[in-house]
C-alpha angles and dihedrals in degrees: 000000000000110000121235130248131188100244114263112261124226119262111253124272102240113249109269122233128253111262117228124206124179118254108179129259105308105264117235116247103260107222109200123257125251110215114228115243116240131235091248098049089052086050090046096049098043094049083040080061107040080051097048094057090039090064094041091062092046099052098032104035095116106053100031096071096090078046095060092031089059090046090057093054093049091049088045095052095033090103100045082044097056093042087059087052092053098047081054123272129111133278099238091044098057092042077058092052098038092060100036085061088057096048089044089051082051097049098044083043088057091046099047110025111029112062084047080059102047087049091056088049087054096052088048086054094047099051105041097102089056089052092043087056093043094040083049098043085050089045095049081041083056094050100042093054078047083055102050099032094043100035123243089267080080101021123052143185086243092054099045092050088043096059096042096057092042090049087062095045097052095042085047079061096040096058095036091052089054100051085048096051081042096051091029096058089048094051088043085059086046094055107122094235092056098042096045102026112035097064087051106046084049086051087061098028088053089035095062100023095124103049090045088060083041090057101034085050088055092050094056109100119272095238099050101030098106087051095045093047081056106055086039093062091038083053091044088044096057099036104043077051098050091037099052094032091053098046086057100045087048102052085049098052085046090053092045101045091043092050103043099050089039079064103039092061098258101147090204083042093128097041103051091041087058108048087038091054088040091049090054087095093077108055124260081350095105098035095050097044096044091046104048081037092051091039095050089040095052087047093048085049119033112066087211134046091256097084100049090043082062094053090049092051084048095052088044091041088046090042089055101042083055103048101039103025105021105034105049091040101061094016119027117146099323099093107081087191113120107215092229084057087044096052094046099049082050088058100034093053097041082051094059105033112009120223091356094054081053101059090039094045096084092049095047093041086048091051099039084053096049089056091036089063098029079063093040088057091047099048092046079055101048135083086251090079100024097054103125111235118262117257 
């Protein structure tokens, strides 16, 4: 028998080569091309944009002030907002909470304070004829002692006659123009759209506060955020100094001066404490007008010199209390705002938009300063100011 045997196997193939082929010099990854802004593109963004909201203004002024209005209190109650968020609670809750606790200020305000303010209106009104005869008795009195001090060749009967019965006249203004911008101002809290729309639009404003400064951070330019960033922490620096430190400065100023001329005797005691402690916003404006109202009003009233005496000690003692206790306390050297600058962006802004240029004066003339001064630091460090002179 043949033996068997497994069959022979081939002998491997041998193991082919790899076949190159060329291919060329590798080729670099190409990465697109961002093309450079130009200077005039920059120019012509930045003024798009300062039109824009000049328009906007113009065509929108009077309905965007609940707008504005909302945005102020959001930006008022951001930090004790965020505090809440931090100690636990949501976002959108202590928004809630945040703006319950001002309607509820507002309400207990219009209980309290409001019909004790209307009285006293009513007793102004009242007893403005009785002002106009003694204003004009005191201004004929003037001229008389002109008269004989001076000689008739200066002072005159007509004069005399002339400025008595204009006296009368321009206090009869005075007093009427006070009771409207009074009852004006209150109507004007008691407008629907304030009263309705503006807590709800500053829910949502102070709700979603954060991610609006998110999303307007993501839309600055990539070349000048940082700069940006910086200016805009220098404006919110100066002004959330100057808007919280004013509001209680002024709500102080309003509870001393009501107080103390309530005790002193002052009938219009309240009245005039709290327009003069409101007015405080605007520089030497609530301290002028409460003190020559506080003083007309103690000599109109008190028949001796004790009671006006009184009204004078309260207006020192007030203005003491505001430039050495108040003021560096809440305000100190942290607001960079000049009250001449103050006093002009609040007219300014009343000029061209009325309220609304008002309540955006302060924020405009802050940020205006903060640019003012960041220019002022480049050009003191560029060769435009430290060119040497020819020779």
């Amino acid at each position: 028998m043949s033996e068997l045997r497994p069959p022979a196997t081939p002998p491997a193939a041998p193991n082919p080569q790899p076949r190159r082929e060329w291919l060329g010099p590798p080729t670099a990854v190409v990465q697109p091309v961002t093309p450079q802004a130009t200077r005039a593109q920059r120019i012509a963004l930045l003024a798009g944009l300062l039109v824009v909201l000049w328009l906007v203004l113009q065509l929108f002024a009077s309905v965007l002030l609940p707008f504005v209005t909302a945005a102020g209190i959001a930006y008022f109650l951001d930090p004790p907002t965020t505090r809440l968020t931090r100690a636990g609670f949501p976002r959108g809750l202590a928004a809630l909470l945040m703006i319950v606790a001002l309607i509820a200020a507002a309400l207990a305000f219009a209980l309290l304070l409001y019909p004790l303010i209307i009285a006293q209106v009513g007793i102004l009104i009242s007893r403005v004829p009785d002002y106009v005869s003694q204003f004009q008795a005191w201004a004929r009195h003037l001229i008389t002692h002109l008269q004989e001090t001076l000689g008739p060749e200066y002072v005159g009967d007509r004069l005399r006659d002339l400025v008595g019965s204009q006296a009368g006249a321009m206090l009869s203004f005075i007093v009427f123009a006070f009771t409207h911008v009074i009852g004006g101002g209150f109507a004007l809290f008691s407008v629907l759209s304030l009263a309705v729309v503006t807590p709800v639009v500053a829910f949502y404003m102070l709700r979603d506060w954060p991610k609006a400064i998110a999303r307007i951070d993501s839309w600055l330019p990539r070349r000048y955020a940082g700069v940006i960033r910086a200016q805009a922490r220098e404006v919110d620096r100066i002004l959330s100094a100057w808007v919280r430190g004013q509001f209680f400065c002024c709500i102080f100023l309003a509870i001393y001066y009501a107080g103390a001329f309530s005790l002193v005797g002052l009938d219009l005691g309240l009245l005039i404490g709290i327009a003069a402690g409101l007015l405080s916003f605007i520089p030497y404006v609530g301290s002028i007008t409460g003190g020559v109202s506080a003083i007309g009003l103690g000599f109109a009233q008190f028949p001796d010199w004790r009671g006006v005496v009184m009204v004078v000690c309260v207006l020192i003692t007030g203005q003491i209390l505001e430039g050495y206790v108040i003021y560096p306390r809440f305000l100190g050297d942290r607001v960079e705002l000049p009250a001449v600058w103050v006093i002009f962006a609040l007219f300014a802004g009343g000029a061209a938009f009325g309220f609304l240029g008002v309540m955006l004066a302060v924020p405009v003339a802050a940020t205006i300063g903060v640019l003012f001064r960041f220019w002022l630091r480049r050009y003191l460090s560029s060769p435009l100011y430290h060119d040497p002179p020819s020779p």
